[in-house]
BALOBA-1460 file (C-alpha; in Angstrom, 3 decimals):
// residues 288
<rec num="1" residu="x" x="102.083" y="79.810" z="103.630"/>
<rec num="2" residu="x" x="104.414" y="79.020" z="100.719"/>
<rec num="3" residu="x" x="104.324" y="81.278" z="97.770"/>
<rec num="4" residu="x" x="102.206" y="79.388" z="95.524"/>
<rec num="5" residu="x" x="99.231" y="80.000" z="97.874"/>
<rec num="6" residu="x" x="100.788" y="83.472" z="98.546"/>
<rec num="7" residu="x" x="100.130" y="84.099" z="94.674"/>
<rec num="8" residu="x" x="96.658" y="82.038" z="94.405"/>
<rec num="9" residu="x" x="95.390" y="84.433" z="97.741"/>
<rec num="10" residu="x" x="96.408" y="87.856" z="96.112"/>
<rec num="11" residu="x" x="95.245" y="86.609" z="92.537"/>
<rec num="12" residu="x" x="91.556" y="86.073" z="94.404"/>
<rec num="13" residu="x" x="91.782" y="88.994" z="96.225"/>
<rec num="14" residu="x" x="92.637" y="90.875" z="92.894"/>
<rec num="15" residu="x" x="89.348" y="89.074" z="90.926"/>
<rec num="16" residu="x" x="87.547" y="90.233" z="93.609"/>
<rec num="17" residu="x" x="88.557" y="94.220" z="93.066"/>
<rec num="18" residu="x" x="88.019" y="93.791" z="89.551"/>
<rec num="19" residu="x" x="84.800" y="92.131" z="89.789"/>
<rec num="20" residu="x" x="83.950" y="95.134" z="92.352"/>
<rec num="21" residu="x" x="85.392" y="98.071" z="90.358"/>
<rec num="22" residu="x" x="84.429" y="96.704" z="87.048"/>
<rec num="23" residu="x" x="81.590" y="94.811" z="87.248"/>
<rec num="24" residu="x" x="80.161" y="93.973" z="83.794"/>
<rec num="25" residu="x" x="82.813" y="96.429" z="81.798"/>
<rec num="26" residu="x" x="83.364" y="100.003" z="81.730"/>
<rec num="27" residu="x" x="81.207" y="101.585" z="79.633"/>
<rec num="28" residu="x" x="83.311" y="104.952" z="79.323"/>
<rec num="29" residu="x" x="86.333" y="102.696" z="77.583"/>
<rec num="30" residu="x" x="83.696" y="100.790" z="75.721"/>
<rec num="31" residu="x" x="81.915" y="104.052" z="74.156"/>
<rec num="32" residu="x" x="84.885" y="106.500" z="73.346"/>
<rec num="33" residu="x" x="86.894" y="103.872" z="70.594"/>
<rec num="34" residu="x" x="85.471" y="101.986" z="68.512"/>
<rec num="35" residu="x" x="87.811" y="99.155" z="68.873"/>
<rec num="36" residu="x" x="90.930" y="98.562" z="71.426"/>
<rec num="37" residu="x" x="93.044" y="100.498" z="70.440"/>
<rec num="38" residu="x" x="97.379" y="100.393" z="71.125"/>
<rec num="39" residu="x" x="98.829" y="103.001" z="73.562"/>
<rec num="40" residu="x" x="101.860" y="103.692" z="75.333"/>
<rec num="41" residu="x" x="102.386" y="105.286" z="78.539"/>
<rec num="42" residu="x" x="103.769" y="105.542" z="81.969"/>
<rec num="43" residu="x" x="103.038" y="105.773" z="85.303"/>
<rec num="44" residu="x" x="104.843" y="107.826" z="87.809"/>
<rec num="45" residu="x" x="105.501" y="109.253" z="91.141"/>
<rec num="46" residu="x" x="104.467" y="112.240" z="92.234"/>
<rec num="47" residu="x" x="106.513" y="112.025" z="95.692"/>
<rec num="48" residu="x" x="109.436" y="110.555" z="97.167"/>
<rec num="49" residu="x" x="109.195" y="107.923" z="98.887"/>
<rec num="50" residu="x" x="109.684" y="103.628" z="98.958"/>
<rec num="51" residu="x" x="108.118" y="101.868" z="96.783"/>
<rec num="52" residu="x" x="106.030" y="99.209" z="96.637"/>
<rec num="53" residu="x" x="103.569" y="97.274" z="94.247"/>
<rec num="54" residu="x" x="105.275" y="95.849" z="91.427"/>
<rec num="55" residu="x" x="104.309" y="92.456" z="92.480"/>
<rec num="56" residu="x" x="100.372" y="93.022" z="93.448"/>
<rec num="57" residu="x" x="99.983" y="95.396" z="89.585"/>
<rec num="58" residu="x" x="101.748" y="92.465" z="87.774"/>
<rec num="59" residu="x" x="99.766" y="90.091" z="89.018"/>
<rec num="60" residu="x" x="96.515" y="92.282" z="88.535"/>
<rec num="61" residu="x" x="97.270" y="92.338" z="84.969"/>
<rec num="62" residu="x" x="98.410" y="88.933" z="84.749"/>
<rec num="63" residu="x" x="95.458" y="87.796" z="82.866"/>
<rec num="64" residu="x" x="95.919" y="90.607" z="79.371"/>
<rec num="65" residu="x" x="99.903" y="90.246" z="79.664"/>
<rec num="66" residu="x" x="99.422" y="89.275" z="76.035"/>
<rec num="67" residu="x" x="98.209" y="92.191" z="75.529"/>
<rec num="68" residu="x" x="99.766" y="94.919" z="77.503"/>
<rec num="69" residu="x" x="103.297" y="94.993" z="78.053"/>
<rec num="70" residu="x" x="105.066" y="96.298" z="81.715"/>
<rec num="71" residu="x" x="108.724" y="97.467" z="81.763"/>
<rec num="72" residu="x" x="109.234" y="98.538" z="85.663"/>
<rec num="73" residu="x" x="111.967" y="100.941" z="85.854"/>
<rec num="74" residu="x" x="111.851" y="100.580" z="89.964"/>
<rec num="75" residu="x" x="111.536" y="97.418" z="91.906"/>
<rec num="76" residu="x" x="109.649" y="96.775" z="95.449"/>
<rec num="77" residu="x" x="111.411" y="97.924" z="98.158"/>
<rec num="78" residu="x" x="113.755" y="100.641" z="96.168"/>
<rec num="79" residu="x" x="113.541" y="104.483" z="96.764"/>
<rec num="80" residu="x" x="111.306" y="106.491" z="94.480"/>
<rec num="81" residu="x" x="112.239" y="110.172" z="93.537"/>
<rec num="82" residu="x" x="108.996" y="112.820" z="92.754"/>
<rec num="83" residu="x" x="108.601" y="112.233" z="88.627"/>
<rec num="84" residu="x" x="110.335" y="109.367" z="88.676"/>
<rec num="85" residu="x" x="108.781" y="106.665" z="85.597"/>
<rec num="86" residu="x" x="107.526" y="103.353" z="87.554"/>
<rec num="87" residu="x" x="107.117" y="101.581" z="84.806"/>
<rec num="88" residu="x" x="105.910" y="102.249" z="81.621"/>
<rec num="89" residu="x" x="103.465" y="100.507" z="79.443"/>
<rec num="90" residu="x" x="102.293" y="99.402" z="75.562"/>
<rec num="91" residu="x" x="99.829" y="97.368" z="73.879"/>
<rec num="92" residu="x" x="96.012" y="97.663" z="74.857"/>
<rec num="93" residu="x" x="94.616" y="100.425" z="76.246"/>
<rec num="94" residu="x" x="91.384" y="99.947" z="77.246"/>
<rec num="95" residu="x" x="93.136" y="97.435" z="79.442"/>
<rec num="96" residu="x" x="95.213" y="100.505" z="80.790"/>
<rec num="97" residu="x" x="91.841" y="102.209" z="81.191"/>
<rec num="98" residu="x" x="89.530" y="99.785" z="82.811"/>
<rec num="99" residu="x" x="92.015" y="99.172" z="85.612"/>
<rec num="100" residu="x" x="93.703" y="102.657" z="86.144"/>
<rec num="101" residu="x" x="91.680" y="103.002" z="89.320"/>
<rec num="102" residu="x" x="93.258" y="99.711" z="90.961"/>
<rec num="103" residu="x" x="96.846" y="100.353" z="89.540"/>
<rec num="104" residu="x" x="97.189" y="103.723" z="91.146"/>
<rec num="105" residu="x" x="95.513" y="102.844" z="94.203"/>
<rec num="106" residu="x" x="97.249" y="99.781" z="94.432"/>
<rec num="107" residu="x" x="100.655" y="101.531" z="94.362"/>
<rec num="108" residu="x" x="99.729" y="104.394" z="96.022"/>
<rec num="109" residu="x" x="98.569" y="102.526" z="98.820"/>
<rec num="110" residu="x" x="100.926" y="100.099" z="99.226"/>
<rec num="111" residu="x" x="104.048" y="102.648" z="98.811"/>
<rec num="112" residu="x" x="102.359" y="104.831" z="101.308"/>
<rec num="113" residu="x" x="102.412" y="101.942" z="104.106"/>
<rec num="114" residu="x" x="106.067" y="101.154" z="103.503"/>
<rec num="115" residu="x" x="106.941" y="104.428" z="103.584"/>
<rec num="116" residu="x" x="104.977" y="105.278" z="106.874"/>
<rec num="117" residu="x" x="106.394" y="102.194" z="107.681"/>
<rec num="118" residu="x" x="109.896" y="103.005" z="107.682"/>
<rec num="119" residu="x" x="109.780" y="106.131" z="108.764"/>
<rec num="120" residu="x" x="108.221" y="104.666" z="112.341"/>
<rec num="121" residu="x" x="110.715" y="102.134" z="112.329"/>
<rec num="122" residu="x" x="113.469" y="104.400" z="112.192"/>
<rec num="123" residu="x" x="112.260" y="106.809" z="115.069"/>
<rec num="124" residu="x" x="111.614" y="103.882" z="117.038"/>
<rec num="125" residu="x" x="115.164" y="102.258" z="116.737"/>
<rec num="126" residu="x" x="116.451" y="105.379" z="118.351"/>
<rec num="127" residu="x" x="114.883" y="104.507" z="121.476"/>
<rec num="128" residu="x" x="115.995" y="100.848" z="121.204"/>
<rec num="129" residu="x" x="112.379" y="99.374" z="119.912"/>
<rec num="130" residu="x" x="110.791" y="97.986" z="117.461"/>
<rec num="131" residu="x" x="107.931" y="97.541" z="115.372"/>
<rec num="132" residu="x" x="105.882" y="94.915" z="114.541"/>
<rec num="133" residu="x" x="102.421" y="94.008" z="113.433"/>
<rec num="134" residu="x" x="99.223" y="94.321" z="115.290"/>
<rec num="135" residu="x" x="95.530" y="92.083" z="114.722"/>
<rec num="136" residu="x" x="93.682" y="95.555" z="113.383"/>
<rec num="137" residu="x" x="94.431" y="95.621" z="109.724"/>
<rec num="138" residu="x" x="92.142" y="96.090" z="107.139"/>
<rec num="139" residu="x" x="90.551" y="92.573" z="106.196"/>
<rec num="140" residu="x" x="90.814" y="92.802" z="102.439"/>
<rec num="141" residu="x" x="94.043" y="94.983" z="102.258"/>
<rec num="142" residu="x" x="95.839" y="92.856" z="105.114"/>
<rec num="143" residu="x" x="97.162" y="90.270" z="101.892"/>
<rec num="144" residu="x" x="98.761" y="93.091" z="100.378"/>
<rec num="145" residu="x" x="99.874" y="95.572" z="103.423"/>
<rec num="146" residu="x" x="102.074" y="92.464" z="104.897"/>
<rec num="147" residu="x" x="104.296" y="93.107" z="102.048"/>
<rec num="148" residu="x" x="104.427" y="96.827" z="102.307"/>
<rec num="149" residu="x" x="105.158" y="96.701" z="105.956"/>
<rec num="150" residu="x" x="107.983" y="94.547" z="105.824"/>
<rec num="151" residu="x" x="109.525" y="96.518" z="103.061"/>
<rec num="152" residu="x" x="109.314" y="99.282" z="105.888"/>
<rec num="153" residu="x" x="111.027" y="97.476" z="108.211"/>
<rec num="154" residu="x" x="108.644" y="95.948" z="110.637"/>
<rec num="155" residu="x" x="108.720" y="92.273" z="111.984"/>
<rec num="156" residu="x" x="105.510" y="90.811" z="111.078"/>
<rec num="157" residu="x" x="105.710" y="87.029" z="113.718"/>
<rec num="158" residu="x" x="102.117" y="85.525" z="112.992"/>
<rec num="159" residu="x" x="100.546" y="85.465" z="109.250"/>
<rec num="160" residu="x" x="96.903" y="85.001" z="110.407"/>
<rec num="161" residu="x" x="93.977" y="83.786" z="113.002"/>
<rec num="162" residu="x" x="95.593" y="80.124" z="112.143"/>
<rec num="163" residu="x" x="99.259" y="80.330" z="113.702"/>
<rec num="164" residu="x" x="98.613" y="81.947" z="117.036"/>
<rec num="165" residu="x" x="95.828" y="82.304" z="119.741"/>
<rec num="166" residu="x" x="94.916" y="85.196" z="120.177"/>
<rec num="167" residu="x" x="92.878" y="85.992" z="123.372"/>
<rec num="168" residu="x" x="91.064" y="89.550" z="124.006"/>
<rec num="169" residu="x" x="88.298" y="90.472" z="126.631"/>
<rec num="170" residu="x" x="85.453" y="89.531" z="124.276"/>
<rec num="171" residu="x" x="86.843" y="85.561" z="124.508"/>
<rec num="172" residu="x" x="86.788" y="86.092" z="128.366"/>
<rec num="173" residu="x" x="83.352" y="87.735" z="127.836"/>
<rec num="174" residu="x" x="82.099" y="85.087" z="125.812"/>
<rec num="175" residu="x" x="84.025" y="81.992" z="127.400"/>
<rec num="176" residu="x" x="84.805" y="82.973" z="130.969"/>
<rec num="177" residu="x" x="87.381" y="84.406" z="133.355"/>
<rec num="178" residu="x" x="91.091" y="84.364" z="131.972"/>
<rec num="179" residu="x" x="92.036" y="81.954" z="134.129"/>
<rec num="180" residu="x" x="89.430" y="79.227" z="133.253"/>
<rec num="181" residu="x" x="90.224" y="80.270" z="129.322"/>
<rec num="182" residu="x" x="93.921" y="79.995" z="129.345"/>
<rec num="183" residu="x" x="93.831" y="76.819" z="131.105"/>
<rec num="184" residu="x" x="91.313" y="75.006" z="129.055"/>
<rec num="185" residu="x" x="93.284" y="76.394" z="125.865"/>
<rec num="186" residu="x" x="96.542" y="74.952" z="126.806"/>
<rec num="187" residu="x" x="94.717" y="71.445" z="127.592"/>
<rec num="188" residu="x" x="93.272" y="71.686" z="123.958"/>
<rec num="189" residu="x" x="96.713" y="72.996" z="122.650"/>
<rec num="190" residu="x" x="98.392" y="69.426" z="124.560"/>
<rec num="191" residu="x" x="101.686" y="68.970" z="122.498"/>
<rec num="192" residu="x" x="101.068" y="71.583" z="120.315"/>
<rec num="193" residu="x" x="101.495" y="74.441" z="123.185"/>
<rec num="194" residu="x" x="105.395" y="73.913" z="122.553"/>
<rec num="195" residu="x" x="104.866" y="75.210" z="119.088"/>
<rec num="196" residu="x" x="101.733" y="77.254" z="119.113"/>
<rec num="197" residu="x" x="101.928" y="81.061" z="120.983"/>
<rec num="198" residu="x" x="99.021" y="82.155" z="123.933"/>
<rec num="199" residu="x" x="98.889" y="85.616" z="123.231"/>
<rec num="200" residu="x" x="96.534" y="87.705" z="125.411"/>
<rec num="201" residu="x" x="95.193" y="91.266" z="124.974"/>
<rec num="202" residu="x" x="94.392" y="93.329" z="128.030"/>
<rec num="203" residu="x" x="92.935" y="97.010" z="128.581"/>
<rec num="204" residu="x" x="93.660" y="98.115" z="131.678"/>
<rec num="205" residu="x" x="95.832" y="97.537" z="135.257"/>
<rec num="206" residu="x" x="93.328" y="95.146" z="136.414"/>
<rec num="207" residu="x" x="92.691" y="92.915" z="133.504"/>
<rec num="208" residu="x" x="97.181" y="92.769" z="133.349"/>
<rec num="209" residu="x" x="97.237" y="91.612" z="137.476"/>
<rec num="210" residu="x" x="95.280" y="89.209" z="136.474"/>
<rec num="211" residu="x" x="97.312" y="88.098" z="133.225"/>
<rec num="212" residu="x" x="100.361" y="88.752" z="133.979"/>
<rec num="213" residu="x" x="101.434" y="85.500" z="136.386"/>
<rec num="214" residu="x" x="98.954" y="83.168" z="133.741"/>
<rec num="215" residu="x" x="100.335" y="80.283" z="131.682"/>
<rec num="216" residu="x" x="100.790" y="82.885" z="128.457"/>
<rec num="217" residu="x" x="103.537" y="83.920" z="125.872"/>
<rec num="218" residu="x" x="102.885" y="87.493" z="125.528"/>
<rec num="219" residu="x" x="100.781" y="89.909" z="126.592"/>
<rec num="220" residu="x" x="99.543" y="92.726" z="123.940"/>
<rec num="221" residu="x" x="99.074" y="95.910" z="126.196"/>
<rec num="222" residu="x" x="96.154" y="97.792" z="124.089"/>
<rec num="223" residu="x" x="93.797" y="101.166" z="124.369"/>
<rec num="224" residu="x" x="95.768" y="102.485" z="127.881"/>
<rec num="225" residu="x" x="96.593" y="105.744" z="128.581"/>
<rec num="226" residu="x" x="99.801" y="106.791" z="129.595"/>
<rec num="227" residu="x" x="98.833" y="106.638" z="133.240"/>
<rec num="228" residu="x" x="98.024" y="102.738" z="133.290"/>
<rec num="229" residu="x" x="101.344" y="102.193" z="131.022"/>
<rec num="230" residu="x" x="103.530" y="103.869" z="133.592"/>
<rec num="231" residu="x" x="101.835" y="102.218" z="136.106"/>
<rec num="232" residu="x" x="101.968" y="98.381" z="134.177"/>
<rec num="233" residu="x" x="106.157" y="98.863" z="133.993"/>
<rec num="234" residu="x" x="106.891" y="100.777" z="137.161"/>
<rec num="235" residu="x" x="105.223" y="98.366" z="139.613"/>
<rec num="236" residu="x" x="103.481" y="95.339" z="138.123"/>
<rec num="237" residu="x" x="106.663" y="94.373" z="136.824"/>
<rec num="238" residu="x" x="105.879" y="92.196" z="134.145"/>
<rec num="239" residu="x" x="107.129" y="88.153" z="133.760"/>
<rec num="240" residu="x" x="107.720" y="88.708" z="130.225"/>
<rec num="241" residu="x" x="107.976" y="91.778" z="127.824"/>
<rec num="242" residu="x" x="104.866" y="92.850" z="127.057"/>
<rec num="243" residu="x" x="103.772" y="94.379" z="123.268"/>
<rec num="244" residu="x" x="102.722" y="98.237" z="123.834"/>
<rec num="245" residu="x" x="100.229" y="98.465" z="121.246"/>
<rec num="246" residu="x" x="99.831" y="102.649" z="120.789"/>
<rec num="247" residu="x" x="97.575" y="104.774" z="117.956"/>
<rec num="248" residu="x" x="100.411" y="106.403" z="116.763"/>
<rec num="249" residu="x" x="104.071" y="107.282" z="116.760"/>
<rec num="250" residu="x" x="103.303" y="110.626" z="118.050"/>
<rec num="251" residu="x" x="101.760" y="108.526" z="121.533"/>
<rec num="252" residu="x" x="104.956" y="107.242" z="121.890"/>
<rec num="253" residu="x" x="106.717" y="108.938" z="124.994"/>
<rec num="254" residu="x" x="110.170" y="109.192" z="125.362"/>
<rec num="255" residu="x" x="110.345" y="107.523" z="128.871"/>
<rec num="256" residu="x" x="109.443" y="104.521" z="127.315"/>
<rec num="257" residu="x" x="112.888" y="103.772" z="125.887"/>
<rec num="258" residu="x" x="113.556" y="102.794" z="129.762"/>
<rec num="259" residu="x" x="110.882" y="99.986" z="129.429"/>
<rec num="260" residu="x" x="110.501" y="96.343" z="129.563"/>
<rec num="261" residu="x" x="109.310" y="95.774" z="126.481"/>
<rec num="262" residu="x" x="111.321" y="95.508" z="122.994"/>
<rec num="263" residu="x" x="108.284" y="95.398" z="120.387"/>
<rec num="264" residu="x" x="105.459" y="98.615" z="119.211"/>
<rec num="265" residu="x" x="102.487" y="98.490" z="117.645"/>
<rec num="266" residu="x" x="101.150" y="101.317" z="115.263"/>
<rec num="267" residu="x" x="97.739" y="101.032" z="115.400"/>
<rec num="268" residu="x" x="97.239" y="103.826" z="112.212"/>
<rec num="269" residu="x" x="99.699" y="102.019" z="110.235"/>
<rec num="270" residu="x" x="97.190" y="99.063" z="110.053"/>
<rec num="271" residu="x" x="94.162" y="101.932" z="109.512"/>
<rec num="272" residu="x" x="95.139" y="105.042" z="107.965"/>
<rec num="273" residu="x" x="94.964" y="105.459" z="104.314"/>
<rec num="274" residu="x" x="98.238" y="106.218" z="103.529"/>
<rec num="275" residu="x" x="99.242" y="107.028" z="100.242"/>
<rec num="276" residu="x" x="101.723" y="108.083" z="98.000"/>
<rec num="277" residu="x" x="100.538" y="109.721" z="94.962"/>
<rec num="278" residu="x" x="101.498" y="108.932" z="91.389"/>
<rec num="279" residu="x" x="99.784" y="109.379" z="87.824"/>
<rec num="280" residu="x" x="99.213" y="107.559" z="85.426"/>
<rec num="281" residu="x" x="100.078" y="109.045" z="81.458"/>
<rec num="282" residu="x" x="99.209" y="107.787" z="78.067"/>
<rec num="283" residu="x" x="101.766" y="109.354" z="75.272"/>
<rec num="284" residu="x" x="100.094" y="108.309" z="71.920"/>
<rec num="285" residu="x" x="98.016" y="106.012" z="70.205"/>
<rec num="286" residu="x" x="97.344" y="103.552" z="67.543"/>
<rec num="287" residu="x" x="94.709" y="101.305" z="66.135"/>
<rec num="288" residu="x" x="95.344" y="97.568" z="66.851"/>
């Protein structure tokens, strides 16, 4: 994806919360002035943390940048200190007002991930791992998290259902044993297959046996307990490093540093609502 339909995805992603939060207008800004009126403001952090956001908010309020000026005092992907100013903000307020819901949880959101983010990264390079993206994000918020959890630190290698397959037990379910499925895949792949990934998902010891000697790229190891994980890497022993997709980082065992496997998945960072709080401030006013 290039970043011209990077930008035209998050701008209809970004109608779409409007159009949701919104609606028809806000009939609180509408009833207290009589008229817009001019404000300035801020918005700041109420934590420490990394930040992220400045490109999803700008583009937000692309549409009334004639009206409302930005000045960021702290870019994506740089530290934030508690009371630190984000950016601050003139020109019209009820455009301040009508969206103050989206900006903070916008930033708040996205700042949260990439600081969870990092933090996870960082524990898991002491064992010699690393992180990387799983398929359980949040629909809607996926567009926006990718950019929070790279800022963190984690290798995202797929951008959607388009670049990869992406094979769990419901396909088998649906299609047939793994066997039949990953053939008849790589037949419809033909040339493409040099190019194009067979990932597989499997839940337990069984479904891996069966897996594990198949015509596949790499196999996501998901929803096993640390019995069937010991028991995958101390005598299944895998053709090719597996991804050990866990809930948390608190599920991740020490022993596991001794491994084959290089890559984690967090399952909560995709999930959780993190957040890092801020507030947003208007100093004065003025009539337009």
């Amino acid at each position: 994806m290039n970043s011209d339909q990077k930008i035209n995805k998050t701008a209809q992603l970004l109608s779409w919360l409007q159009a949701v939060e919104i609606g028809e207008g806000d009939l609180t800004t509408e009833s207290v002035a009589p008229h817009s009126l001019h404000v300035t403001g801020k918005l700041i952090s109420d934590e420490d943390g990394l930040f992220c956001g400045a490109r999803v908010v700008t583009e937000l309020l692309a549409p009334v940048a004639n009206q409302l000026q930005l000045v960021w005092h702290v870019h994506d992907g740089e530290e934030l200190s508690k009371n630190a100013t984000i950016f601050e903000f003139s020109g019209n307020g009820a455009e301040i007002l009508k969206n103050r819901r989206l900006i903070t949880f916008l930033v708040g959101r996205l700042s949260g991930v990439a600081t969870a983010t990092r933090t996870a990264v960082e524990q898991l390079k002491k064992y010699g791992k690393k992180l990387t993206a799983g398929h359980d994000s949040i629909p809607f918020l996926e567009e926006f998290d990718r950019e929070a959890l790279q800022l963190g630190g984690m290798e995202i290698h797929h951008q959607g259902l388009y670049d990869n397959v992406y094979l769990t037990p419901l396909h088998f379910a649906y299609a047939g044993a793994p066997e039949t499925v990953i053939n008849r895949v790589s037949e419809e792949l033909a040339e493409v297959r040099k190019v194009v990934k067979i990932e597989v998902e499997v839940n337990s010891v069984a479904l891996f046996r069966r897996i594990n000697p198949l015509d596949c790229d790499v196999i996501h190891l998901v929803n096993l307990c640390k019995d069937d994980i010991r028991t995958i890497f101390e005598t299944c022993q895998p053709n090719r490093k597996p991804i050990l997709h866990l809930n948390s980082l608190a599920d991740f065992e020490p022993e596991y540093a001794d491994y084959f496997f290089r890559y984690v998945v967090l399952k909560d960072l995709h999930q959780q609502l993190y957040f890092l709080k801020n507030s947003l401030i208007i100093n004065e006013r003025n009539s337009l």
